[in-house]
N, C-alpha and C positions, 0 to 999 in steps of 0.2 A: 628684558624688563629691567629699569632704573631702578635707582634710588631717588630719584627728582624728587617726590614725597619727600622724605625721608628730610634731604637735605633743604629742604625749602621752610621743616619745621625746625629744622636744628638750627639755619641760618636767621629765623626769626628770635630763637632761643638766645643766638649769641648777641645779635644787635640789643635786643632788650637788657640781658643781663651786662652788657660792656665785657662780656670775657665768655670761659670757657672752663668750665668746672672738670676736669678730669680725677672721678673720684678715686681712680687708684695714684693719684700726684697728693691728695690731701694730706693735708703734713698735721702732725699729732700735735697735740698742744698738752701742756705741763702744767697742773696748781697745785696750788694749798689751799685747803679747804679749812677753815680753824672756828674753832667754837669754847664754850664754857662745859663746862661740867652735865650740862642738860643731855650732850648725844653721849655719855657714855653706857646710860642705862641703854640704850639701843642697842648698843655696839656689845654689852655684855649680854643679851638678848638674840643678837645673831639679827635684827628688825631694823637696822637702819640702813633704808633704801632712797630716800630723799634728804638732799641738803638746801634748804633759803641759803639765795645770795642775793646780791642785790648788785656790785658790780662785774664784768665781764660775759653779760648773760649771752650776747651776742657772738661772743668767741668761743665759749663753748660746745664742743658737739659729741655726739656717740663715738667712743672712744679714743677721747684722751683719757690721760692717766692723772693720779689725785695721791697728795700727799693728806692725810687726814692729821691734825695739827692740833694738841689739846692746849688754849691757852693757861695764862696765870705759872703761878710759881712755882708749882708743880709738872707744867707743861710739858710737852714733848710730843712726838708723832704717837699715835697711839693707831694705825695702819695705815695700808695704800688701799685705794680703794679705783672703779673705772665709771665713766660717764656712760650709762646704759639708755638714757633717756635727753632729747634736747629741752634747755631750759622753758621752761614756760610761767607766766603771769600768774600769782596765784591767786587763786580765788575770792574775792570779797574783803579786796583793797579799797578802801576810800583812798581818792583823791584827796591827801588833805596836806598839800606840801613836803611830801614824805616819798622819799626814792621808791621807785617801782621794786619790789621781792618779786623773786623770782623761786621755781622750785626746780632742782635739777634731778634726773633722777641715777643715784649711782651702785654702783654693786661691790662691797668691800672684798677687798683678796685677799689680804692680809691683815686679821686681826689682832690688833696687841694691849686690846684693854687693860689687860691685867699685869702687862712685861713692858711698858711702851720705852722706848727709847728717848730717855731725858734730853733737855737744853744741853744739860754741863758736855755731853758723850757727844751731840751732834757737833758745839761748836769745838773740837775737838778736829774736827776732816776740814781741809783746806776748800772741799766743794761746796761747802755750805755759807761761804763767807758771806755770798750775797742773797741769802733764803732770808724772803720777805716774811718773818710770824712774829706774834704777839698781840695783834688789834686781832678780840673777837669778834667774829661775828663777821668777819672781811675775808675776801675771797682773794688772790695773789696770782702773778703768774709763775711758775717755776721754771726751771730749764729739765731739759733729759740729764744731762749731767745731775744735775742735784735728787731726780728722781732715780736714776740708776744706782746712784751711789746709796739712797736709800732705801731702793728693796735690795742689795747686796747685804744691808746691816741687815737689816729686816730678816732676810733669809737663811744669815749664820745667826741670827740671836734664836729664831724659830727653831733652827737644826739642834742648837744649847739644851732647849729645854727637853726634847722628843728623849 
């Protein structure tokens, strides 16, 4: 007995889609997720599982990795966090000339509400030269480099305090 089934549903899969998704080749994607002052009662809370974004909602998927990014003057990373959930449309959007919101859903790993790692100390590491923050409310792409290099901070600031 074939696989002729098999391969007859796969080869319609590939003609339709123009390619061939091999989900252990999916290559991880890297952001910054940044906001105002409004997520950190979440975030002090242990409750923030959803972030609105409104660009990249299409490149996002179940796990990539998230710089969480607090803007203003005060600003700085305030965790990492992972994509748990694919983005989706949120609910009871008018159409009124206004970029589609999106909800993403993600699960923080590293909380640092309360210790977060300032502007002054990140621009400091030569990896961060080209880390896109500052516009609230804007979604960025990262690189692994700039995500590695900050859960390494992250991880000796978290060991400091223990």
């Amino acid at each position: 007995m074939g696989y002729g089934g098999f391969e007859r549903r796969f080869r319609k899969i590939k003609i339709k889609n123009k390619g061939v998704c091999d989900m252990n080749q999916t290559k991880r994607n890297y952001w910054v997720l940044q906001g105002g002052h409004e997520f950190i009662a979440e975030m002090r809370n242990n409750t923030l599982s959803y972030w609105t974004i409104i660009n990249h909602a299409r490149s996002m998927k179940v796990g990539d990795k998230v710089i969480l990014w607090l803007t203003g003057s005060d600003g700085g990373c305030c965790g990492l966090a992972e994509i748990t959930e694919e983005p989706i449309e949120k609910e009871g959007q008018a159409n009124n000339n206004r970029r589609t919101r999106y909800k993403v859903g993600i699960k923080v790993t590293h909380n640092l509400y309360r210790n977060r790692i300032k502007r002054a100390e990140v621009e400091l590491y030569k990896e961060f030269n080209n880390l896109n923050v500052g516009t609230q409310g804007a979604s960025f792409s990262a690189t692994e480099e700039e995500y590695n290099k900050m859960k390494e901070i992250v991880e000796r600031k978290t060991i400091k305090r223990v």
